[in-house]
N, C-alpha and C positions, 0 to 999 in steps of 0.2 A: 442671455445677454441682458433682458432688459431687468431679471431678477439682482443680477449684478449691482447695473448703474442704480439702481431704486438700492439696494446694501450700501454701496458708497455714499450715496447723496443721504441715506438717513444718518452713518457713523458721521460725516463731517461733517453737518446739521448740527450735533448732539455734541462732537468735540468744540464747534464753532461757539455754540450757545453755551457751554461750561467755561469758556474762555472769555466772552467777553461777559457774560455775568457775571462771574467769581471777580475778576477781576476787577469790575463796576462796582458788586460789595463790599471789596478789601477798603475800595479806593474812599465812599461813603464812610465805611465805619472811620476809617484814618482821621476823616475830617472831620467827624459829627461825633466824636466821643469827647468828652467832660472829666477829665481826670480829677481827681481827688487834689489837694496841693500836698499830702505828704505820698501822692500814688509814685510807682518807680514808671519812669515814662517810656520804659519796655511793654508796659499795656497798651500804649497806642497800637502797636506793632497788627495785635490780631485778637480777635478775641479770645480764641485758648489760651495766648498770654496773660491775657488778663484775668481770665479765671484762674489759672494758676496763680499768678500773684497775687490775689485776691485771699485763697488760703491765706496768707502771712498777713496781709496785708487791712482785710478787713471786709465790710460788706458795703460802704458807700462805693469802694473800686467796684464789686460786681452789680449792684445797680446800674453807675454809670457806664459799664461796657451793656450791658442788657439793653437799655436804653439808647444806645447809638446804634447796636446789633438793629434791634428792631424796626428803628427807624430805617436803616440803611435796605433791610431786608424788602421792606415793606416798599421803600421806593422801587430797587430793583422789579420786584412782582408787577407795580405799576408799568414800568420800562419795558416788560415780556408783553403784558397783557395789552401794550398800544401798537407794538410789534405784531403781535399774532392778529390784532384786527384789522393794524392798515395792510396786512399780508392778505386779509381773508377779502378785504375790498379794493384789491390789485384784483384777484384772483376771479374775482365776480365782474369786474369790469373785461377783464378778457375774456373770461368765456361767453359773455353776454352773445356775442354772435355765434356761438355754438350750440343754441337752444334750441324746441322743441320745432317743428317749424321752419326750421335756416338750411340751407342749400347744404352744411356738412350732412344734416340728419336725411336725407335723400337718399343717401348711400346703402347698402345694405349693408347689416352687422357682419363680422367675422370675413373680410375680405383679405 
């Protein structure tokens, strides 16, 4: 049973976190890319777009999508990494009473 719920809770952890990230970086690059004035404005879309159009098109388009890629990515990373630590100081704020010492550890193991 509990091998289960710990299978579920990691998949939709993993489908949860691909969802709102991905999402978060589509949404960044949308706003933070620099098109070219002669670019086709299908490269806003995503950045495979824009490497593809970029073939025809030139090498200032793929700078300017690299360069929002990046930036967007890079924010994202920040957004995980203040998530994973205000998670990890939830985490140590509650178990604080379950330490070496505290009325749970009295108990005897494997009961």
């Amino acid at each position: 049973m509990a091998s289960s719920v710990e299978e579920v809770s990691y998949e939709f952890g993993s489908l949860f976190a691909v969802t709102i990230l991905g999402s978060l970086l589509a949404y960044l690059y949308t706003i933070n890319v620099v098109l070219p004035e002669d670019a086709s404005a299908l490269a806003r879309d995503s950045m495979a777009a824009a490497i593809e159009i970029a073939g025809a098109e030139g090498e200032s388009l793929r700078a300017a999508a690299n360069m929002a890629f990046d930036s967007a990515y890079t924010t994202v990373m920040y957004v995980a990494a203040g998530v994973l630590a205000l998670g990890s100081l939830v985490t140590a704020l509650l178990l604080r009473a379950y330490g070496p010492g505290s009325e749970s550890s009295s108990y005897q193991t494997g009961h």
